[in-house]
The first five atom37 places (N, CA, C, CB, O) and aatype in JSON, in Angstrom:
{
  "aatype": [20, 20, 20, 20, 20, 20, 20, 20, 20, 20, 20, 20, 20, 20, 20, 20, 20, 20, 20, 20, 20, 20, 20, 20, 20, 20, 20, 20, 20, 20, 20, 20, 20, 20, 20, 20, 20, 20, 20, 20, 20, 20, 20, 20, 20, 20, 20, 20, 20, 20, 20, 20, 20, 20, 20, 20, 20, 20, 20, 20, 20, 20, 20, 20, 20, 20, 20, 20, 20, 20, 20, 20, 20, 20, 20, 20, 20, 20, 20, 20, 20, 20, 20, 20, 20, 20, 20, 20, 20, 20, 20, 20, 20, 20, 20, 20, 20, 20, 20, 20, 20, 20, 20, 20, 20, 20, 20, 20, 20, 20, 20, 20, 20, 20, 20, 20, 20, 20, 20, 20, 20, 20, 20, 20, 20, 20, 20, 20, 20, 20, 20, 20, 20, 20, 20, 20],
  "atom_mask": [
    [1, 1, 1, 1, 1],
    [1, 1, 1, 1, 1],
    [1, 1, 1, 1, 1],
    [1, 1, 1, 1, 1],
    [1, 1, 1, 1, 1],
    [1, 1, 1, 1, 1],
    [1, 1, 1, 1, 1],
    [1, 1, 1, 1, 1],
    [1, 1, 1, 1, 1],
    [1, 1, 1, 1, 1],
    [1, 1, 1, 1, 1],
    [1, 1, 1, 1, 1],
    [1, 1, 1, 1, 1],
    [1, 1, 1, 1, 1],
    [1, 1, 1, 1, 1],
    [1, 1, 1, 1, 1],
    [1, 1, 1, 1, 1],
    [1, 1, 1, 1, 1],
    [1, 1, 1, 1, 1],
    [1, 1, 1, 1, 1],
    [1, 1, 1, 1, 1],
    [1, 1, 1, 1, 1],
    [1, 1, 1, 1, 1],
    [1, 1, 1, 1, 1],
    [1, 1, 1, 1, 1],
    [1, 1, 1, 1, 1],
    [1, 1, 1, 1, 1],
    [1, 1, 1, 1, 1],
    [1, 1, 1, 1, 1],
    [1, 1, 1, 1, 1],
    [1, 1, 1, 1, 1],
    [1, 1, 1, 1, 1],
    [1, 1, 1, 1, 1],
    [1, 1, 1, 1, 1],
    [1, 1, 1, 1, 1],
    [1, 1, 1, 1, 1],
    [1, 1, 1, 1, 1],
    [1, 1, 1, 1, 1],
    [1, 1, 1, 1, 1],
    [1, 1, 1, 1, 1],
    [1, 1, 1, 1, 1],
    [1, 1, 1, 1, 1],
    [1, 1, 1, 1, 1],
    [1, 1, 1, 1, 1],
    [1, 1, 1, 1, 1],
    [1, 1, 1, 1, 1],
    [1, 1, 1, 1, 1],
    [1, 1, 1, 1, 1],
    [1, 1, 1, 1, 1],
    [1, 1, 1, 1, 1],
    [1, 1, 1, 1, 1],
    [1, 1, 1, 1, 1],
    [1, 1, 1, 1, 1],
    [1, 1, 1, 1, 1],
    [1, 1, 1, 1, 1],
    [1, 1, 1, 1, 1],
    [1, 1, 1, 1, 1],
    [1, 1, 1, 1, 1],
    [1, 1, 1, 1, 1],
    [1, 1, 1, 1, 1],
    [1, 1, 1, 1, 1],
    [1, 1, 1, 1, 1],
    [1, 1, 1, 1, 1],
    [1, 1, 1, 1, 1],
    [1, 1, 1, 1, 1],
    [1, 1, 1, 1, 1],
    [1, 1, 1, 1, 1],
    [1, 1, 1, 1, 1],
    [1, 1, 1, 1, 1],
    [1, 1, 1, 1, 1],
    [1, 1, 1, 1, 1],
    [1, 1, 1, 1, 1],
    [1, 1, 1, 1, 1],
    [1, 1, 1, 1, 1],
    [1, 1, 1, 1, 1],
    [1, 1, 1, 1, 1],
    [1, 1, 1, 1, 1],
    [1, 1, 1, 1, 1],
    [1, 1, 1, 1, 1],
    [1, 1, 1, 1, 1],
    [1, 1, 1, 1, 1],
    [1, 1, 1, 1, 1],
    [1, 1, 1, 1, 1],
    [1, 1, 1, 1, 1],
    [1, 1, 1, 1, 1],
    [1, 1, 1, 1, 1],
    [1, 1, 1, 1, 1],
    [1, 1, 1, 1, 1],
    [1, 1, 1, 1, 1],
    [1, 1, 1, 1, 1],
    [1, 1, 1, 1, 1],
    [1, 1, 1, 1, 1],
    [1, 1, 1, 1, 1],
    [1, 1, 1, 1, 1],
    [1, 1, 1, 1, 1],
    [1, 1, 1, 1, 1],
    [1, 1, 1, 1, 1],
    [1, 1, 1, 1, 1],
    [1, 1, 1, 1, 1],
    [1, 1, 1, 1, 1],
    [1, 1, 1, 1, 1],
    [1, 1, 1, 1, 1],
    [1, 1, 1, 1, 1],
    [1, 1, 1, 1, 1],
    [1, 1, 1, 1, 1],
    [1, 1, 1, 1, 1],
    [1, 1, 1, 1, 1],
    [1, 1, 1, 1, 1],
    [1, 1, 1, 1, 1],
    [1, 1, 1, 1, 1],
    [1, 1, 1, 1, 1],
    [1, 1, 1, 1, 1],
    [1, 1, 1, 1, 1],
    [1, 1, 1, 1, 1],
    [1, 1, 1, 1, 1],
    [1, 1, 1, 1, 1],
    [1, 1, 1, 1, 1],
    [1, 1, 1, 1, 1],
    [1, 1, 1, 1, 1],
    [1, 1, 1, 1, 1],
    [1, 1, 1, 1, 1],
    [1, 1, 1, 1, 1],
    [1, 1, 1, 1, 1],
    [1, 1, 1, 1, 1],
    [1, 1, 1, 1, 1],
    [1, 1, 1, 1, 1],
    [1, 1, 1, 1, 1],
    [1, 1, 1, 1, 1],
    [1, 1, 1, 1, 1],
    [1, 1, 1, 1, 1],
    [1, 1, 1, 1, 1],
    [1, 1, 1, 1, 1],
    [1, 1, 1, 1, 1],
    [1, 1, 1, 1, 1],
    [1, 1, 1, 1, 1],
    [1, 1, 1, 1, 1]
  ],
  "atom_positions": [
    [[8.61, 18.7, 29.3], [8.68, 17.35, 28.79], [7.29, 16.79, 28.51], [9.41, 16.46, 29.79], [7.18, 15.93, 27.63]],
    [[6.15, 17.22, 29.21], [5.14, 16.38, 29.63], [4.59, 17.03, 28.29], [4.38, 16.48, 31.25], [3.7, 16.38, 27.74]],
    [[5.03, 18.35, 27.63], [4.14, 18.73, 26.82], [4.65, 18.06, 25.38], [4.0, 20.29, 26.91], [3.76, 17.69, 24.61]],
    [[5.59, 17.94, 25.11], [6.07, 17.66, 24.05], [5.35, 16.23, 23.73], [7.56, 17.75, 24.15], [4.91, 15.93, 22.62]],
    [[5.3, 15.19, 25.15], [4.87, 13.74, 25.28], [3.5, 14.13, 24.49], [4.73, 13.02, 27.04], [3.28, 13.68, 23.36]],
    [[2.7, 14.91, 25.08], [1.15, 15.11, 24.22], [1.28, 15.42, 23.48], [0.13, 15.79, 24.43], [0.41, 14.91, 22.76]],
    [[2.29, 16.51, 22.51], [2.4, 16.7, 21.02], [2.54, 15.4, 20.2], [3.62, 17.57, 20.71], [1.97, 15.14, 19.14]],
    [[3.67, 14.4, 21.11], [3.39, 13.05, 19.78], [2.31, 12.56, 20.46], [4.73, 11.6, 19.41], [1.46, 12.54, 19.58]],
    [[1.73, 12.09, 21.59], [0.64, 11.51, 21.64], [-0.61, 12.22, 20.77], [0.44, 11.38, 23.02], [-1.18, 11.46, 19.99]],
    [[-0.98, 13.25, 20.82], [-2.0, 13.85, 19.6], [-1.42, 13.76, 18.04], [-2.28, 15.58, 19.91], [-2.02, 13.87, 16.97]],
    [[-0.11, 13.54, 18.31], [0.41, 13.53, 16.13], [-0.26, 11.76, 16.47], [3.31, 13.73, 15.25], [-1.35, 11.53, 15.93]],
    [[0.32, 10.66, 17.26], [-0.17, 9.48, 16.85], [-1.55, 9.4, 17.07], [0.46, 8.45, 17.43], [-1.86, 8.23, 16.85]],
    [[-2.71, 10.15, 17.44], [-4.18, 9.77, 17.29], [-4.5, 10.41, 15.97], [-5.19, 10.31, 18.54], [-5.53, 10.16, 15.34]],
    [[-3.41, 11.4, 15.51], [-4.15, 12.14, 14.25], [-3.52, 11.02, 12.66], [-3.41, 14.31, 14.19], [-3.99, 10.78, 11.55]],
    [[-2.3, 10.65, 13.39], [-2.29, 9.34, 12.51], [-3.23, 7.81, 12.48], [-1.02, 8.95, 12.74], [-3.37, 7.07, 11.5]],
    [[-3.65, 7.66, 13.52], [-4.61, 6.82, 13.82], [-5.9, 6.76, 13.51], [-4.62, 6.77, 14.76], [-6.6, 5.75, 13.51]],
    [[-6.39, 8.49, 13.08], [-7.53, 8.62, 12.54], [-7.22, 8.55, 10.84], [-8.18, 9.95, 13.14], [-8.0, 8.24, 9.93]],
    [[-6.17, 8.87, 10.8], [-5.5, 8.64, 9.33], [-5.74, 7.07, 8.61], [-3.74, 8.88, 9.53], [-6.18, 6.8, 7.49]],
    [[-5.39, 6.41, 9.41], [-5.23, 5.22, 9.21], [-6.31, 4.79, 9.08], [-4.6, 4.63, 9.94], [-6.45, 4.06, 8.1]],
    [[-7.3, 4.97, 9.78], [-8.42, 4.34, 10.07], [-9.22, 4.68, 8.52], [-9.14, 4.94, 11.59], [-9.42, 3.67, 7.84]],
    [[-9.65, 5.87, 7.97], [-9.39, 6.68, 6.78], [-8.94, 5.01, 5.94], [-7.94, 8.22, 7.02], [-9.57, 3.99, 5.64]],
    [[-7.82, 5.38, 5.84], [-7.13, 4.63, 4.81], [-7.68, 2.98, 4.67], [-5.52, 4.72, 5.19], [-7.93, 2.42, 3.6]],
    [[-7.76, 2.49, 5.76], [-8.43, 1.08, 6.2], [-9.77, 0.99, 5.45], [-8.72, 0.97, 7.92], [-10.21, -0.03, 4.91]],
    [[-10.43, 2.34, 5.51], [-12.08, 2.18, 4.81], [-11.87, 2.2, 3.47], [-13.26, 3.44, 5.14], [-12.55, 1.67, 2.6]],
    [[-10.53, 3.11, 3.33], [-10.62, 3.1, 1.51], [-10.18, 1.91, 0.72], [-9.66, 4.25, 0.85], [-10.51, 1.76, -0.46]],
    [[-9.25, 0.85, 1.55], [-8.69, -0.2, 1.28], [-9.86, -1.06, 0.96], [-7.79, -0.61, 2.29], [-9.98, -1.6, -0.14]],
    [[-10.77, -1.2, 1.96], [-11.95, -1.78, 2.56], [-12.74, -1.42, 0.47], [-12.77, -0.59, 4.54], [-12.68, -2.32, -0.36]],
    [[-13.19, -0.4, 0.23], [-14.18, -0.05, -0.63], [-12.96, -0.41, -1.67], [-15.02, 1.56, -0.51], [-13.49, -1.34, -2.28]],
    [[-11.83, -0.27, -2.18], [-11.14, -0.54, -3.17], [-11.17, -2.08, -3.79], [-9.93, -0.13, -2.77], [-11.32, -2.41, -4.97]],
    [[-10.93, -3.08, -2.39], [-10.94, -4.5, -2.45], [-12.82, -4.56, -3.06], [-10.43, -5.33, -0.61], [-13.0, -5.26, -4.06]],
    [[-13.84, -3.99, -2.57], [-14.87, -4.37, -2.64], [-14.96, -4.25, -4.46], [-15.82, -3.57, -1.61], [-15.05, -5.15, -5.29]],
    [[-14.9, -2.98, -4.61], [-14.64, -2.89, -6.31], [-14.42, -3.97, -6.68], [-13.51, -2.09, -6.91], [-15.32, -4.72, -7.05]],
    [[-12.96, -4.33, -6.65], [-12.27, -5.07, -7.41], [-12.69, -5.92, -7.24], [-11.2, -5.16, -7.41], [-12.21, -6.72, -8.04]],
    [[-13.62, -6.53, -6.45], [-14.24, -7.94, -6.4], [-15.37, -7.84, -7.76], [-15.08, -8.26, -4.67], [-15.53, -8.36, -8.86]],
    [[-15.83, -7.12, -7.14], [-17.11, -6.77, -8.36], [-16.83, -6.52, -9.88], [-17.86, -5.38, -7.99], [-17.49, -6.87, -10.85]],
    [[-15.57, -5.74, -9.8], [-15.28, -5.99, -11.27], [-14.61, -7.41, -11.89], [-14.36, -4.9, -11.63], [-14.62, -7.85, -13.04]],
    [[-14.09, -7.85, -10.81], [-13.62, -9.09, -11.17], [-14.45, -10.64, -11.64], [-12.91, -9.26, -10.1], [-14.23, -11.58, -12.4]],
    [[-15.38, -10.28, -10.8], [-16.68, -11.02, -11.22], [-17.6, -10.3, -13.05], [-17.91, -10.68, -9.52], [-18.27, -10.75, -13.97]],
    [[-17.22, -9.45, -12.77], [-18.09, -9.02, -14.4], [-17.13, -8.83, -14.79], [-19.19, -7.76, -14.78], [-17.3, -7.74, -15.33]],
    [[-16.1, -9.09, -14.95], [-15.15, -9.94, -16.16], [-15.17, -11.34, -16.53], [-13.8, -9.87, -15.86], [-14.95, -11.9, -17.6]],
    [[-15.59, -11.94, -14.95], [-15.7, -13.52, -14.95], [-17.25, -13.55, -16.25], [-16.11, -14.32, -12.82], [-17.25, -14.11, -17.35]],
    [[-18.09, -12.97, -15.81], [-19.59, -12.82, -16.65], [-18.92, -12.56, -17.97], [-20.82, -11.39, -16.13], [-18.77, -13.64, -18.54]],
    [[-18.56, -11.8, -18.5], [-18.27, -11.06, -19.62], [-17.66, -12.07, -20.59], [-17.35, -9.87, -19.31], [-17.88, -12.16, -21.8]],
    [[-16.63, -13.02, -19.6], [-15.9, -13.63, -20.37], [-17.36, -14.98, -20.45], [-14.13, -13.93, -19.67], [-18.02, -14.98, -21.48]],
    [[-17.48, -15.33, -20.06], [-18.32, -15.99, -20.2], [-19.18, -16.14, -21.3], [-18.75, -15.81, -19.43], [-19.27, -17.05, -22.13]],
    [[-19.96, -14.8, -21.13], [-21.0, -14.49, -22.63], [-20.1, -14.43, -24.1], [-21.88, -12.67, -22.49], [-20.52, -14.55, -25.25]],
    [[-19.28, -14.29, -23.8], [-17.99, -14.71, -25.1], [-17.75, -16.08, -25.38], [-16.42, -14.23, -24.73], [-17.78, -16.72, -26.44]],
    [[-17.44, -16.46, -23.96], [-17.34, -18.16, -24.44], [-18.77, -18.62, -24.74], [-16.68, -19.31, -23.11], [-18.77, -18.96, -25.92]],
    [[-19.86, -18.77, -24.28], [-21.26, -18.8, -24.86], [-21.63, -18.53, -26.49], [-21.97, -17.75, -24.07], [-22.15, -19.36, -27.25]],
    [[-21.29, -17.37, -26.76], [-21.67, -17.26, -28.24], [-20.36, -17.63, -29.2], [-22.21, -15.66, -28.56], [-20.37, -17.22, -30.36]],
    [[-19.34, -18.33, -28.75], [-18.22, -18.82, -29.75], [-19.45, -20.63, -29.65], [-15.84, -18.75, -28.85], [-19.53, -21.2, -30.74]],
    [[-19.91, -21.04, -28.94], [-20.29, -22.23, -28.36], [-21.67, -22.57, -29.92], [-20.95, -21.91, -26.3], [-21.84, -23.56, -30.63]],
    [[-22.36, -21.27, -29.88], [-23.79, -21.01, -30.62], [-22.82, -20.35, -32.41], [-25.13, -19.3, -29.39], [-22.54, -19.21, -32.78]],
    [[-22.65, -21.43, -32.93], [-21.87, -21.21, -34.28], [-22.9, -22.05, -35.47], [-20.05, -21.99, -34.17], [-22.73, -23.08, -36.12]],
    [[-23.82, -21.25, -35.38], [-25.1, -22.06, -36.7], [-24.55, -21.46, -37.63], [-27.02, -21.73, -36.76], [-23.72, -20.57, -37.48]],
    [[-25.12, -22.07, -39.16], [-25.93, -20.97, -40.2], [-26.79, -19.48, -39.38], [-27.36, -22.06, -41.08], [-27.55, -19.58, -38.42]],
    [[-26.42, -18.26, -40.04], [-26.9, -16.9, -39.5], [-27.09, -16.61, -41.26], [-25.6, -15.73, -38.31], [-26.56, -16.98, -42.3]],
    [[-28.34, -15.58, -40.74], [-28.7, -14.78, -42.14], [-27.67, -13.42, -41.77], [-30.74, -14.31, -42.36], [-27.16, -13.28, -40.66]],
    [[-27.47, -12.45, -42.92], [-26.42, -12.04, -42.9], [-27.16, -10.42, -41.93], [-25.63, -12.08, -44.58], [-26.37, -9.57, -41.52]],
    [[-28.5, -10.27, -41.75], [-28.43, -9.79, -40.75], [-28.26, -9.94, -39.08], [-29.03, -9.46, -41.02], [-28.08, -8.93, -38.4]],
    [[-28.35, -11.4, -38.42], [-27.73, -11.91, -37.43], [-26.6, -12.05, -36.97], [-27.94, -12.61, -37.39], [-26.34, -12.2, -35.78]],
    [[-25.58, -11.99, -38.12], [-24.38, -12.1, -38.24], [-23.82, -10.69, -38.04], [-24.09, -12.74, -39.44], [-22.98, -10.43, -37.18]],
    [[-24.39, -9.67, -39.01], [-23.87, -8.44, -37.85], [-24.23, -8.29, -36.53], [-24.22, -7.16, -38.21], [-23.56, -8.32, -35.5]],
    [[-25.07, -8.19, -36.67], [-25.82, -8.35, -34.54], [-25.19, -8.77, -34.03], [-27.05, -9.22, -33.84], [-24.92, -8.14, -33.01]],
    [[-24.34, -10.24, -34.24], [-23.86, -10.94, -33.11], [-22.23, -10.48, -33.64], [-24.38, -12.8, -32.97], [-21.36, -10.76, -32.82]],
    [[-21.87, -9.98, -34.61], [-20.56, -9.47, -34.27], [-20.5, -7.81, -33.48], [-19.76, -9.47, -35.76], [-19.6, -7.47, -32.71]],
    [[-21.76, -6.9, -33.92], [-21.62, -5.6, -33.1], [-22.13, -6.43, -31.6], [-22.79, -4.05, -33.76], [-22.03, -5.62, -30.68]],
    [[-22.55, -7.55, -31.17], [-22.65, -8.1, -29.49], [-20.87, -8.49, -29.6], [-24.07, -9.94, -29.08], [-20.18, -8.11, -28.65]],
    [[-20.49, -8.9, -30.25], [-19.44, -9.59, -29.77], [-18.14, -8.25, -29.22], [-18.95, -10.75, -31.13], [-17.35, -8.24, -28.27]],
    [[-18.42, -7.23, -30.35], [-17.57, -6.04, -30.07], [-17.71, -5.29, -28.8], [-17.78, -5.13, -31.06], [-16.8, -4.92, -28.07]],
    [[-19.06, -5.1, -28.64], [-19.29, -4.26, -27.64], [-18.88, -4.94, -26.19], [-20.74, -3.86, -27.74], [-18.43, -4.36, -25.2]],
    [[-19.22, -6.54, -26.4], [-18.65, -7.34, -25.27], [-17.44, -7.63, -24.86], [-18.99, -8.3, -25.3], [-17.12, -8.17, -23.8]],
    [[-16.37, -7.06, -26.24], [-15.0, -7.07, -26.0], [-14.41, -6.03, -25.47], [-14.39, -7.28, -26.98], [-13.39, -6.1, -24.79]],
    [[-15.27, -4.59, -25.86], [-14.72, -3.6, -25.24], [-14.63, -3.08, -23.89], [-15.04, -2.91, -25.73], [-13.84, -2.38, -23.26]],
    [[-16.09, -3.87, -23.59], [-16.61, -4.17, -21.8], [-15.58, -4.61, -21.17], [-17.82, -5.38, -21.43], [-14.93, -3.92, -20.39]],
    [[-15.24, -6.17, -21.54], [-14.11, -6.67, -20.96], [-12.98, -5.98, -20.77], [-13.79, -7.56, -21.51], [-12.3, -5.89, -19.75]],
    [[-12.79, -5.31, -22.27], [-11.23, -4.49, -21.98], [-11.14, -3.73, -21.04], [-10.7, -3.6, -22.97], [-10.07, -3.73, -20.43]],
    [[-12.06, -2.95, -20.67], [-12.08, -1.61, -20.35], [-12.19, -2.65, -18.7], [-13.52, -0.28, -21.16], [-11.17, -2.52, -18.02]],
    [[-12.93, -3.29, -18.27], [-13.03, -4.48, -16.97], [-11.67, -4.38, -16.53], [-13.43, -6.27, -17.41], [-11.28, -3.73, -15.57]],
    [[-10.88, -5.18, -17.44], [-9.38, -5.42, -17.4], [-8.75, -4.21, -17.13], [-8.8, -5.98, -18.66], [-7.91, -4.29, -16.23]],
    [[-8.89, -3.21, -17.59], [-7.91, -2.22, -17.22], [-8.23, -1.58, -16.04], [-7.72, -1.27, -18.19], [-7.47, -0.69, -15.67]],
    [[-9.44, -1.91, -15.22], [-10.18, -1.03, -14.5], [-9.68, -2.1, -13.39], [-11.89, -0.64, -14.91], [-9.45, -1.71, -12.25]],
    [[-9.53, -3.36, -13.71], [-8.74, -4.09, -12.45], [-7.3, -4.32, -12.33], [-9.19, -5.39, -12.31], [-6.67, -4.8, -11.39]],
    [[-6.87, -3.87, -13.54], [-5.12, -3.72, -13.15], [-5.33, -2.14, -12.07], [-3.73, -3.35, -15.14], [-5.19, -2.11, -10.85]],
    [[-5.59, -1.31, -12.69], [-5.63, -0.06, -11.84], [-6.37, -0.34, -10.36], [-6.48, 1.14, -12.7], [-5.54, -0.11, -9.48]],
    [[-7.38, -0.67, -9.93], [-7.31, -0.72, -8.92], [-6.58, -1.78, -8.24], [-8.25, -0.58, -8.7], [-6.35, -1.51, -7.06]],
    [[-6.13, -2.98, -8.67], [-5.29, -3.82, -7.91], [-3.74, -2.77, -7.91], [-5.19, -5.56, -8.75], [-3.44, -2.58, -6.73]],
    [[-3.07, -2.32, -8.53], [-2.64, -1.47, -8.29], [-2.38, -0.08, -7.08], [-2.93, -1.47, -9.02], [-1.46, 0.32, -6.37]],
    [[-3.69, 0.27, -7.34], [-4.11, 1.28, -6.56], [-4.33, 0.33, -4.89], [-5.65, 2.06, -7.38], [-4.28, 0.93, -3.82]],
    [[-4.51, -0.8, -4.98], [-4.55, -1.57, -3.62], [-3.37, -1.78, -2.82], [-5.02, -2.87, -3.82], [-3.22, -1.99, -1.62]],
    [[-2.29, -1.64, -4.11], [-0.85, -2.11, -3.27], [-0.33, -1.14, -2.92], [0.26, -2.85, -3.94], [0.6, -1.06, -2.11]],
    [[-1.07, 0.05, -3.69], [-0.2, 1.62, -3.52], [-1.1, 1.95, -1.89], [-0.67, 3.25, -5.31], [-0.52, 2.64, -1.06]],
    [[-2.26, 1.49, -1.62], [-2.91, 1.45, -0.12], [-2.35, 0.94, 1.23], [-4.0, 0.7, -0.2], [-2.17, 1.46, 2.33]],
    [[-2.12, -0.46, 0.6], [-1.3, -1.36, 1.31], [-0.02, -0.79, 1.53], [-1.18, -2.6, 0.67], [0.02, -0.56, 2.74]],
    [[1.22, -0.39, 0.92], [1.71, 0.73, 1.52], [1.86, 1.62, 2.34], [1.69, 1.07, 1.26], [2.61, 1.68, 3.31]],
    [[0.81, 2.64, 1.77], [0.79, 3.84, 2.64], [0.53, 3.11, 4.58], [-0.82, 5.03, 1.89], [1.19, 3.11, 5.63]],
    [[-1.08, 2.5, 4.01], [-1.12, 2.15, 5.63], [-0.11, 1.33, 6.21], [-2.35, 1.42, 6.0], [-0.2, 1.29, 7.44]],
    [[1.08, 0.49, 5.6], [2.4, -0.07, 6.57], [2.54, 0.98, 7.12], [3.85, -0.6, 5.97], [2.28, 0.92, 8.33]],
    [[3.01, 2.44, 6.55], [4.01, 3.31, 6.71], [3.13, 4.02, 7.85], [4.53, 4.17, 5.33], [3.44, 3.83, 9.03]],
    [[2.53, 4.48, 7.66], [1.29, 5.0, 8.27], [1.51, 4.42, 10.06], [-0.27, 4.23, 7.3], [1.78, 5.06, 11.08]],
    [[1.27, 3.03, 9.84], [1.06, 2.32, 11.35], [2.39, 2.47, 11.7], [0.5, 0.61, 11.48], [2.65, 3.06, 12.75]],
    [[3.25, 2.05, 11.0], [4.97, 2.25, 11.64], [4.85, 3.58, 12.11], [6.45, 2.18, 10.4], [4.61, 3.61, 13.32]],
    [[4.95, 4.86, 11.49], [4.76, 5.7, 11.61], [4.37, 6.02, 13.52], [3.95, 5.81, 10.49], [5.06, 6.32, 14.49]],
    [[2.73, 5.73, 13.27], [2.51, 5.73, 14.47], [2.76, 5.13, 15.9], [1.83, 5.7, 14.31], [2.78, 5.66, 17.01]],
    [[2.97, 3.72, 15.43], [3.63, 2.99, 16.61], [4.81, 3.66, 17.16], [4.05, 1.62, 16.22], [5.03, 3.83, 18.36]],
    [[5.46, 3.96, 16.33], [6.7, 5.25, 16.4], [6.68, 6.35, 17.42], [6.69, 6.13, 15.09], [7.37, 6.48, 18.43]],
    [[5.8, 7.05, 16.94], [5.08, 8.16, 18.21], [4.34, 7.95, 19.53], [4.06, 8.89, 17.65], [4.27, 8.68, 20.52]],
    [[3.73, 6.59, 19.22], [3.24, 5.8, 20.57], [4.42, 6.0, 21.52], [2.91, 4.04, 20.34], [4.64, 6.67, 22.53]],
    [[5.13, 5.1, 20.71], [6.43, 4.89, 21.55], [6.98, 5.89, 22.11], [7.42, 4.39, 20.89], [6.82, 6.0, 23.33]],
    [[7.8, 6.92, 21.37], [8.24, 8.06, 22.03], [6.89, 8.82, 22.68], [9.07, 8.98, 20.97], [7.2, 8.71, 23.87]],
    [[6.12, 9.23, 22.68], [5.14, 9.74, 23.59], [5.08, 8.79, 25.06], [3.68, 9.74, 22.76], [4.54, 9.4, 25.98]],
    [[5.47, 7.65, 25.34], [4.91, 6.85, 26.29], [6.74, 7.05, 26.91], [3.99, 5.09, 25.7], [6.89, 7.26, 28.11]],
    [[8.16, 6.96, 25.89], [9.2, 7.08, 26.84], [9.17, 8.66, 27.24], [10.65, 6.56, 26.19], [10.04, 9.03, 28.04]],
    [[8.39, 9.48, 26.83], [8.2, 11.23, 27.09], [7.74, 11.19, 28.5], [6.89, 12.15, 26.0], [8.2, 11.84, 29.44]],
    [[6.55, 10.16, 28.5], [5.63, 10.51, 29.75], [6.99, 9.96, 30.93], [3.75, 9.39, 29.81], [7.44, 10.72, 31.79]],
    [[7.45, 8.54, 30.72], [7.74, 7.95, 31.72], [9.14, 8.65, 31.85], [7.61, 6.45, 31.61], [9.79, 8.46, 32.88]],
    [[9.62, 9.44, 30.87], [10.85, 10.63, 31.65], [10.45, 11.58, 32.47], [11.63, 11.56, 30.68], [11.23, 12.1, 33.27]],
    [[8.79, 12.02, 32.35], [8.68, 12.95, 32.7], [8.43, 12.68, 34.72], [7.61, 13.56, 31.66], [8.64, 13.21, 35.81]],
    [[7.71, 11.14, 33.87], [7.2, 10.46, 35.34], [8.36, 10.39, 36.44], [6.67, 8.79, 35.11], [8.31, 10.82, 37.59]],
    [[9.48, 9.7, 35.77], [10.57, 9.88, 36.54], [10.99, 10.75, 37.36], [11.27, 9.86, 36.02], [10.9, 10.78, 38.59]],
    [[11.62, 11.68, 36.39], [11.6, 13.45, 36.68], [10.93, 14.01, 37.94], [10.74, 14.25, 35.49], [11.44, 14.26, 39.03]],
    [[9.37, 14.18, 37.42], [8.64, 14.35, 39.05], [9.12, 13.37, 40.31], [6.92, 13.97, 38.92], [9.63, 13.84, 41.33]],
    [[8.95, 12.29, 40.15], [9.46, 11.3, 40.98], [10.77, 11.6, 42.23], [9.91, 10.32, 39.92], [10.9, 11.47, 43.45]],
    [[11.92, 12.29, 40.56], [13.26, 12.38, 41.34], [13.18, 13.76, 42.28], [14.65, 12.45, 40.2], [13.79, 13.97, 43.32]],
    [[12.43, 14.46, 41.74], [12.09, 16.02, 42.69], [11.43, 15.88, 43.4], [11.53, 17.21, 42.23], [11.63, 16.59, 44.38]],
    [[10.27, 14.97, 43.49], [9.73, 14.77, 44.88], [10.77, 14.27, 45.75], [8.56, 13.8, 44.93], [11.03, 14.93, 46.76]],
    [[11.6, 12.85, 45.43], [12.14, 12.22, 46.53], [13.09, 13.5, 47.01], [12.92, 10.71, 46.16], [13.33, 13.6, 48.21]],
    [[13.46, 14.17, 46.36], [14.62, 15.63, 46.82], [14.21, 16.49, 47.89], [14.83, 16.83, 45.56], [14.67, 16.75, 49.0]],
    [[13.18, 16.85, 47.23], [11.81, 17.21, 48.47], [11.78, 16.6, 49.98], [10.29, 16.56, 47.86], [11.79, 17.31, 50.98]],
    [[11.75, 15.46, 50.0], [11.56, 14.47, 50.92], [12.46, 14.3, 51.52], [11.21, 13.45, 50.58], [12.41, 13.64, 52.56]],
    [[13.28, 14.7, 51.19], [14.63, 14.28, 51.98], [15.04, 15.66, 52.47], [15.93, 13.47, 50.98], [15.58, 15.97, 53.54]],
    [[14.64, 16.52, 51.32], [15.01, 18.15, 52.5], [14.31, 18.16, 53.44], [14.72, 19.76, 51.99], [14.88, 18.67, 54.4]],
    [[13.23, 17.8, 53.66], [12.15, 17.88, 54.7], [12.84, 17.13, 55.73], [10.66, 17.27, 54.3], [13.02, 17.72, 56.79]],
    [[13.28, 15.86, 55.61], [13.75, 15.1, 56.55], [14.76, 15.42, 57.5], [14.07, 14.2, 56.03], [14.77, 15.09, 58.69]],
    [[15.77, 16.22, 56.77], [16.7, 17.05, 57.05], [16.22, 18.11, 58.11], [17.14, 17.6, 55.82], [16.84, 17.91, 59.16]],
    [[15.47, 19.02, 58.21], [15.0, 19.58, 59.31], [15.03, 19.28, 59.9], [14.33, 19.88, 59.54], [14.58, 19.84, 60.89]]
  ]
}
């Protein structure tokens, strides 16, 4: 009995180191997405800025600021898609680690009713013990 109790007690530390794992990647995923979320906030910005700056342009300024305006749209796009995917990729994290901790609390559990059958167990063979002795 007592051994089986340490088989889930070692599966729940090897999930626990799992988790822990998963917690850092959650940890660096959110950090991303902050950062990209902010240089989208920028991005959009320098867009709203040069819709703002609408002079007379000689007709070489006028390409310039439409190849700026392109290249600043494609930034953004590519921003945008790079934060649906990882917000995405955050919920697909958020997930795993529910399952993960259930998981383990799971094995906590049965590892701890393992021990205290086993605890029992000894318990009931000692008192058996004790009482044959008495018997003499």
């Amino acid at each position: 009995m007592t051994r089986r109790a340490a088989l889930f007690k070692k599966m729940a530390l090897t999930q626990k180191l799992h988790l822990t794992k998963q917690l850092r990647a959650l940890g660096l995923v959110r950090d991303e997405l902050s950062k990209n979320r902010a240089m989208k906030a920028q991005l959009e910005e320098l867009l709203e800025a040069d819709k703002a700056t609408d002079h007379a342009r000689s007709g070489m300024s006028l390409y310039s600021a439409s190849w700026f305006n392109t290249q600043v749209r494609d930034q953004l796009l590519s921003i945008s898609h790079r934060c649906e995917h990882l917000a995405t990729e955050m919920v697909t994290l958020k997930k795993d680690i529910a399952s993960a901790e259930h998981k383990r609390s799971r094995q906590e559990d049965k590892a701890t009713e393992l021990f205290a059958e086993a605890r029992k167990l000894a318990q009931d063979r000692a008192d058996i013990q004790l009482a044959e002795l008495r018997r003499r």
